[in-house]
Every structure is written in C-alpha cells, then in structure tokens.
N, C-alpha and C positions, 0 to 999 in steps of 0.2 A: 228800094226806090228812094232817089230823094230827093226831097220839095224844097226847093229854095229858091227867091227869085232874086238872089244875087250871084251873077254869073260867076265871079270869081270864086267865092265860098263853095257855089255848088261846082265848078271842074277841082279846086281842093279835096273837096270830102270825095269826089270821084276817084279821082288821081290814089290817094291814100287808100281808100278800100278796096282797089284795084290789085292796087302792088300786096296787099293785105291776104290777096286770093279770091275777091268778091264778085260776081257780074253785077253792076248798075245798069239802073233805068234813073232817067230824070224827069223832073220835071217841073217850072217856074210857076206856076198858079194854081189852085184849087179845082177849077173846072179841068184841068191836064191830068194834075194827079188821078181825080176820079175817073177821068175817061183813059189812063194807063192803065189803072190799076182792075180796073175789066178786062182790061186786054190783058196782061203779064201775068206771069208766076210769078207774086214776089214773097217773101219769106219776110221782109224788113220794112217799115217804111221808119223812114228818116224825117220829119217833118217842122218846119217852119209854120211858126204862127201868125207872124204878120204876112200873108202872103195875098197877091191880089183874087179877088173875083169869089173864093169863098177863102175864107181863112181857115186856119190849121184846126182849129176847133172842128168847124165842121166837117173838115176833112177826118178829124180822126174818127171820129163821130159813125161816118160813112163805110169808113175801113171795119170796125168795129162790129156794126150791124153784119158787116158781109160775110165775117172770117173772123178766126183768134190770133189775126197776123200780129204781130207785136210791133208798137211805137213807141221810138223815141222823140220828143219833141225838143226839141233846137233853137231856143229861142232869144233874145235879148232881152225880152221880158221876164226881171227876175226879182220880180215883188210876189209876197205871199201868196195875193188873190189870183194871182194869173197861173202860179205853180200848182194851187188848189185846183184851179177849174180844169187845168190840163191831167191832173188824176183824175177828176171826176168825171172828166171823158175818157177815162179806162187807157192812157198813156202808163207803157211799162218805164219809163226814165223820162226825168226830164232834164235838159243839162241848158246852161246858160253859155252867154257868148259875152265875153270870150271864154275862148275854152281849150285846152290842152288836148292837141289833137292824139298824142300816144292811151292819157287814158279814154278819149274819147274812143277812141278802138277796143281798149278792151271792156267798155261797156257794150260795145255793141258785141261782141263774145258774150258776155255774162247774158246776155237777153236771150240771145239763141242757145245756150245753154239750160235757163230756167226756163225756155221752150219748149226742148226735148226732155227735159223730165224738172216738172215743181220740186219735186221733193230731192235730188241730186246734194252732196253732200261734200259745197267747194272746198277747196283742200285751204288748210292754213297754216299759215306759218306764223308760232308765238313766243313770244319773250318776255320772261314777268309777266307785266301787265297790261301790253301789247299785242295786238292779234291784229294780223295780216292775213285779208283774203285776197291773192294775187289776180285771180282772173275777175272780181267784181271791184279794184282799185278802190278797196278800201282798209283803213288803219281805225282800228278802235285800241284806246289807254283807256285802263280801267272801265271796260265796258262800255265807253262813247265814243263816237265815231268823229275826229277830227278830218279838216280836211288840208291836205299836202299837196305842194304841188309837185308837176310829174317827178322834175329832178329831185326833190328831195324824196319822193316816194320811192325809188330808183336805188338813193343813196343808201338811207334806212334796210331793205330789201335785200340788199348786197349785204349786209353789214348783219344784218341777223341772221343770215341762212348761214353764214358761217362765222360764230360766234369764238372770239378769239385771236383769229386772224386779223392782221394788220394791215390797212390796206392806204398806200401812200396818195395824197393829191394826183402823183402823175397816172397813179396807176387804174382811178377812178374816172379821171378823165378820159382815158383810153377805151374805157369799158362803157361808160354811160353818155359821152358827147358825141357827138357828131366828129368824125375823124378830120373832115377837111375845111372843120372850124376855129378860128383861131381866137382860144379862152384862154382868157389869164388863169393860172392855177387859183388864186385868190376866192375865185368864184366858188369853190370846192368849200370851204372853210366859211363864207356867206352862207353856203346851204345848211353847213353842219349847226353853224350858229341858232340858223332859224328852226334846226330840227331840234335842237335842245330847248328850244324856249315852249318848242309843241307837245313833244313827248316825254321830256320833263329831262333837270340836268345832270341824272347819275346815270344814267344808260350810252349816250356815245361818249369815249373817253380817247384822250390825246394823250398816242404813244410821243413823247418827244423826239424829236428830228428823224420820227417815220410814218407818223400817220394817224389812222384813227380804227378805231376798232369797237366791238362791245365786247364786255370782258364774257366768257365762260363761264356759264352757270353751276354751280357746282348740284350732285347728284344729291 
C-alpha cells in the first residue's frame, strides 16, 4: 500500500513496483489509508508523513497495533527528530526525498526479506575493507556504513564481483545506464572519482587507455 498525497510520486512509486512484480493499493490521506488497509491484504505499507487528515505518524501507529506488516516511511522530513520519532513508531526504514528510486526498491526487498525470517543471513560481497550487502544497498569501509549513490553503488558492485577484470567507460555504460539515454562517457570517470574520495584511493585503479578495475587480491 502506498500513502502519498502527491499524485505524481504516488503513480511513480506505483508504476516502478509494478513493473518490479508488486500488486499496489493506494492511497492520498491518512483516513483512506486506514479505511484500505481494513479492507486489503497488504504485506507493505509505504508511507508519507506529511499526509492530510491523519498523518503518517498515526498511520503507522494504527498499522502497527493491528499487524506486524512492515513500514517504510517516505518522507521529506529529514532532520533527526522526525527520523527518531518515525522508529519510534516501530517504522522498519525510513528513507528521505529525494530518493534514488533503484535502491529505493531494493529496500523494499530487504524489509520483505527480514520479514520472512529476522535472523536470514544477507549474502555479501567483500574486498579488503569493504563489505557489500546487495539486497539491503549497503557499503560499509572498515566497518562503517557510508552512503553512495545508486550509480556509484552499481559501479563499485561491478567492479568487486569481479576483481581484476577491466572494464572500459563504454563498457560500463552499456551495463548500468539506461540504454536509450544519451551520457557522455565523462560521466563514468565523475563517478569513479567520487568513489575514490568515499572508499578510499587505493582500491579503484586506472588501467591506461582501458579502463578501470580493482586489482586481484592475492591468496
């Protein structure tokens, strides 16, 4: 289910969870939500905090008393005390607007996942001192969880799972862009840059006049 009472965002997040494999319900205010969510099977609510008539607050609030359906909260509101109060309405994620709608997907994977079993044991993918959980779209270097965005997360991902291999600007773009978008290669080398300055600058290295790669850890 998801609560949003901005039309366009809410047939967005529709549209995307759809093509995703998901059935949607919707709905624009706080009195809708509750009086759906009596009526539906839902598994998910997606939920907006500024929302008219009762706010997300109480909405989760409601969900919560009724069921152990899990919430994500949605919100623009992205200061401490509004992220505190929305876990202490027992919200399983809260993610801020704007927002990156590829990993905004696979949060909502990772919630239905630590659904069906708490204790499940997400797979990850590590280098050095880097640790990569793919299906919860997170990167922790030495133990802390920075945060990337989708393309660079994308880029890194690629580039670690197979460690060695060289993989060139056009080749990257083919794999991670949108095919009938028209990106300067440039843009490829932007992201690398910004992934160096995050996850520190001896881990991606520039093969000359091929590309980029992480070297090969030895045994």
């Amino acid at each position: 289910m998801i609560v949003e009472d901005e039309p366009e965002l809410r047939q967005l997040l529709a549209s995307y969870l759809i093509n995703d494999g998901y059935s949607v319900v919707e709905a624009e205010d706080g009195v809708a939500a509750i009086s759906l969510f009596g009526r539906e099977t839902v598994d998910l609510v997606i939920l907006d905090i500024m929302i008219p008539k009762i706010d997300g607050y109480g909405v989760c609030e409601y969900v919560k008393k009724q069921s152990n359906v899990p919430v994500i909260f949605l919100s623009a509101l992205d200061d401490e005390k509004s992220m505190v109060k929305g876990y202490d309405s027992l919200a399983d994620d809260y993610v801020t607007k704007p927002f990156s709608m590829p990993v905004f997907l696979r949060k909502v994977k990772a919630v239905f996942r630590r659904d069906t079993s708490s204790s499940e044991d997400f797979t990850k993918v590590c280098y050095k001192d880097i640790e990569i959980i793919p299906d919860m779209a997170t990167v922790k270097v030495n133990g802390k969880e920075i945060e990337l965005t989708s393309k660079e997360f994308d880029i890194l991902l690629t580039l670690i799972k197979n460690p060695g291999r060289v993989y060139s600007r056009e080749r990257l773009l083919e794999m991670l862009w949108d095919y009938s978008a028209i990106v300067d290669e440039r843009i490829v080398d932007s992201h690398i840059k910004n992934l160096r300055h995050k996850v520190g600058e001896g881990v991606i290295e520039t093969v000359r006049g091929r590309g980029y790669r992480v070297a090969q850890m030895d045994n």
